[in-house]
C-alpha positions in Angstrom: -16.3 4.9 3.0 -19.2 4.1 0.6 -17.1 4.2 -2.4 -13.7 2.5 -3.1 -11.2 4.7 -3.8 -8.6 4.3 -6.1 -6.0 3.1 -4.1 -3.7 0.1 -4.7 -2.0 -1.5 -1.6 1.3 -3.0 -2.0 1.3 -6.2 0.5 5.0 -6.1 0.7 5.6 -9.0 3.0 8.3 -11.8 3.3 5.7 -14.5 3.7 1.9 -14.7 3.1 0.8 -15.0 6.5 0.7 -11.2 7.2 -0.4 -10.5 3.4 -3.6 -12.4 4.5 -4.1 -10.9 7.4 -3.8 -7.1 6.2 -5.9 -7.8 3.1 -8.8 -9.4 5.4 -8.9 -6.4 7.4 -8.6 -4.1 4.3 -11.6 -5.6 1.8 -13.8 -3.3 0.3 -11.9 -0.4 1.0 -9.0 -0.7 -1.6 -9.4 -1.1 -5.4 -6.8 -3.7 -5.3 -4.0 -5.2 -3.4 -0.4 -5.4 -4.8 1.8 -8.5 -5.0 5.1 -7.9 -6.1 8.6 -9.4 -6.4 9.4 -10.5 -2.7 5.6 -12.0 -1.6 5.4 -13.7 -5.4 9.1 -15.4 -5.0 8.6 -16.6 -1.2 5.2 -17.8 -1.9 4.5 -18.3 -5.6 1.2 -17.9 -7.7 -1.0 -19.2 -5.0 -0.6 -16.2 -2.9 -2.0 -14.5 -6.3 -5.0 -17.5 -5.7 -5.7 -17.2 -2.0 -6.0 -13.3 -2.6 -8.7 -13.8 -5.7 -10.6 -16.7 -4.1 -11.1 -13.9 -1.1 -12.6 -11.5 -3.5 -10.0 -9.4 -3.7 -8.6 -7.9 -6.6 -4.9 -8.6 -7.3 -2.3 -6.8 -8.9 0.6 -8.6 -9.8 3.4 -6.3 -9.8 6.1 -8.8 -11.6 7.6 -6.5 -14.2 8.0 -9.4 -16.5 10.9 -8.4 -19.0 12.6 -11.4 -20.9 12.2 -12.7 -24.9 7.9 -12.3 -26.0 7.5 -16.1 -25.7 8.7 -16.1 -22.4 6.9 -13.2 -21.4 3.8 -14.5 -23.1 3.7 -17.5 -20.9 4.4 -15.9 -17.7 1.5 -13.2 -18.6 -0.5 -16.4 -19.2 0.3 -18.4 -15.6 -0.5 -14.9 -13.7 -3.4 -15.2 -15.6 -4.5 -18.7 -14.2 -3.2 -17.9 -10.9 -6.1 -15.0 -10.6 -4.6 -11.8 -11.1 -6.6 -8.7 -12.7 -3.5 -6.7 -13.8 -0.2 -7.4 -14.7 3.3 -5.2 -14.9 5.5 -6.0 -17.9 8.6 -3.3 -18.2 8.0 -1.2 -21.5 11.7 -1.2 -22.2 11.2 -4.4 -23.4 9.8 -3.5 -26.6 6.5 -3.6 -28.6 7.1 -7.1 -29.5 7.1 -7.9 -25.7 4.8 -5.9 -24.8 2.1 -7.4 -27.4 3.1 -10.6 -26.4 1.9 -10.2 -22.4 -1.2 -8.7 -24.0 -1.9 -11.7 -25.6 -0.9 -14.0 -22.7 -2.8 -12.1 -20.3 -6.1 -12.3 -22.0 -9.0 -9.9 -21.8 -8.8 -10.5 -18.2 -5.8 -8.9 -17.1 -4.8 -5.0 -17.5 -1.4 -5.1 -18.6 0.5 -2.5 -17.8 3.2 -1.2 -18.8 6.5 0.1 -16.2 8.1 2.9 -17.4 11.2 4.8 -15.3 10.9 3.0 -11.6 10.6 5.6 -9.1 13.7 4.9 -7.1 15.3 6.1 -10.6 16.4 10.2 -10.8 17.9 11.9 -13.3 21.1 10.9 -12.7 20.8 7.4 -11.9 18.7 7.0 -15.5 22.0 8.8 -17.3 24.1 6.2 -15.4 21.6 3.5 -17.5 23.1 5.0 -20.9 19.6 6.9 -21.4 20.0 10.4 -22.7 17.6 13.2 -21.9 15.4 13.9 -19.1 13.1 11.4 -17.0 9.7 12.8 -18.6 10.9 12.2 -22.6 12.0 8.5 -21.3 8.7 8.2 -19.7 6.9 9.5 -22.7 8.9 7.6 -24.7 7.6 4.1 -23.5 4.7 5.3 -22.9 3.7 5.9 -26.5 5.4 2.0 -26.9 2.8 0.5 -24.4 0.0 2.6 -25.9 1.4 1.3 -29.5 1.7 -2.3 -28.0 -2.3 -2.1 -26.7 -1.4 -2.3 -23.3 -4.3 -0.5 -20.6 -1.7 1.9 -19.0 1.3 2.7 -17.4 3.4 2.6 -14.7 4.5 6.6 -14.1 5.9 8.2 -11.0 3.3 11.0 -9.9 5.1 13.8 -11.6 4.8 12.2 -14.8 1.2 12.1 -14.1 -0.5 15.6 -15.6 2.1 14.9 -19.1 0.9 11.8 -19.6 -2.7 12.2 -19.4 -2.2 15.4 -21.5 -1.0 12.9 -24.5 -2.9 9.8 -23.4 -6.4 10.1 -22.7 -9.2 7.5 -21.0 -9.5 5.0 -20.3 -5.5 4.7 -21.2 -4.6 4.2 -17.5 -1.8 6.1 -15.4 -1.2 4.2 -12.3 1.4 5.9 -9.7 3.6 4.5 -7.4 5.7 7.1 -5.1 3.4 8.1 -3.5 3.4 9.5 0.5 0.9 11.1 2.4 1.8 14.1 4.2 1.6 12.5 7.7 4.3 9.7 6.6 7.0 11.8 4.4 9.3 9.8 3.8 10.4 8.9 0.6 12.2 5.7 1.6 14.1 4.6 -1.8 11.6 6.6 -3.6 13.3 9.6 -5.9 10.0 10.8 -7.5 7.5 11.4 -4.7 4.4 13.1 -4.6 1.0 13.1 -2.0 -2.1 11.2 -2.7 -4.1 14.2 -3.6 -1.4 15.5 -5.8 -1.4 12.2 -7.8 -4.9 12.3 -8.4 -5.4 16.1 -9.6 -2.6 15.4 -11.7 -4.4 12.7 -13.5 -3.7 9.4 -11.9 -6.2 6.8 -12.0 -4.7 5.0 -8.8 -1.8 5.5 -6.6 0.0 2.5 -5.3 1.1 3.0 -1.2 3.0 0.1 0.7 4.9 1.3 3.6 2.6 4.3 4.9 0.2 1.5 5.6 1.6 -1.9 6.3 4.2 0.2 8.6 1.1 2.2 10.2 0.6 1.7 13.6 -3.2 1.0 12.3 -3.4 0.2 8.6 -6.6 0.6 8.1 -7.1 4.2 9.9 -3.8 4.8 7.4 -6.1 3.4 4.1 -9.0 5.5 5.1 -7.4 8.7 5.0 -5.9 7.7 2.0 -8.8 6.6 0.8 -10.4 10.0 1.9 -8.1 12.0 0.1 -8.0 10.6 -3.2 -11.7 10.5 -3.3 -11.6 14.1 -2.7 -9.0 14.8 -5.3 -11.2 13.0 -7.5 -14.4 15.4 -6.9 -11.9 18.3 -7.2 -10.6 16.9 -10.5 -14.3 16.8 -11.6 -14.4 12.9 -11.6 -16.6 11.4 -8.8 -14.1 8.0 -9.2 -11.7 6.5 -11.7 -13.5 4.4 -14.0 -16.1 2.9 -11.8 -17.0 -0.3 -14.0 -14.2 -1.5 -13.5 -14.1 -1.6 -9.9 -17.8 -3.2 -9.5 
């Protein structure tokens, strides 16, 4: 591929050796590679720092949620440690919110998670939040845009409401997502394919398991890859944003 799609791979290992590995064979054909809870508490920030010094760009998938100070301080380490965006759960309030913002620096895109994926309708009732998933979503979105974060967090369904009330560069970033040749939604509620993430106005969908459970990850990122580029040309955007993934 001549262009980098916009797809964010989640390196969802127990242990960096097999992180490092997968993202070797993977640069230049992602826009960034996803470090989240399990790979950040075996191996700390200096997985975050090994990835960067590589040339890659990280996404540190932490969901930070705690007091603003806290937050602020955390936002600030991930910072140091390399990163170039940052999760921070919007239900933590504006204050919270602005306070990771400020930690983070111009550096980092912060964004902000709204309902996890794994969540349905249902299981969000069971949290003591009334309505439906989409007015929750909304709901913090408008918070995160309030708070000056760079996007959200959104299941792929959420995708075409969001960007009808938050326009670019306000990004919508979408986990849940399979392609049609891997299915299954694992512990995923809100599922959608690649393509149908982008055309409904996603600027990058987040895959883990389709790939680092591929029998060859990188055929499985270039199909990906492929499809989301050609989502994007349907759309009538030739790719998400380009500058920032110079």
């Amino acid at each position: 591929m001549t262009e980098v799609p916009p797809v964010i791979v989640a390196l969802d290992y127990p242990e960096k050796s097999p992180a490092l590995k997968l993202a070797a064979r993977l640069a230049g054909r992602v826009a960034y590679l996803k470090v989240g809870l399990e790979l950040y508490t075996a191996e700390g920030p200096s997985v975050i720092g090994e990835l960067a010094q590589a040339g890659h760009r990280v996404f540190a998938d932490l969901k930070l949620h705690d007091i603003p100070n806290t937050v602020s301080r955390a936002a600030k380490a991930v910072r140091r440690a390399g990163a170039s965006m940052l999760t921070v759960h919007a239900s933590g309030g504006t204050g919270m919110m602005r306070a990771a913002w400020d930690g983070a620096g111009p550096e980092v895109s912060v964004l902000g998670v709204t309902v996890l994926t794994s969540l349905g309708q249902a299981d969000l009732a069971g949290t003591g939040v009334a309505g439906h998933v989409i007015d929750q979503v909304l709901r913090l979105a408008a918070l995160a845009s309030e708070a000056g974060l760079s996007g959200v967090v959104a299941s792929p369904r959420e995708a075409a409401r969001l960007r009808a009330v938050h326009k670019p560069p306000f990004l919508v970033v979408t986990p849940g997502v399979r392609p049609a040749w891997d299915p299954a939604p694992g512990d995923q509620a809100r599922v959608s394919s690649p393509r149908q993430a982008i055309l409904s106005g996603a600027d990058f969908v987040v895959v883990g398991r389709p790939v680092t459970g591929a029998a060859d990850p990188v055929e499985a990122v270039e199909r990906i890859g492929e499809e989301t580029l050609a989502a994007l040309r349907e759309r009538g955007r030739p790719r998400p944003f380009g500058e920032r993934l110079e």
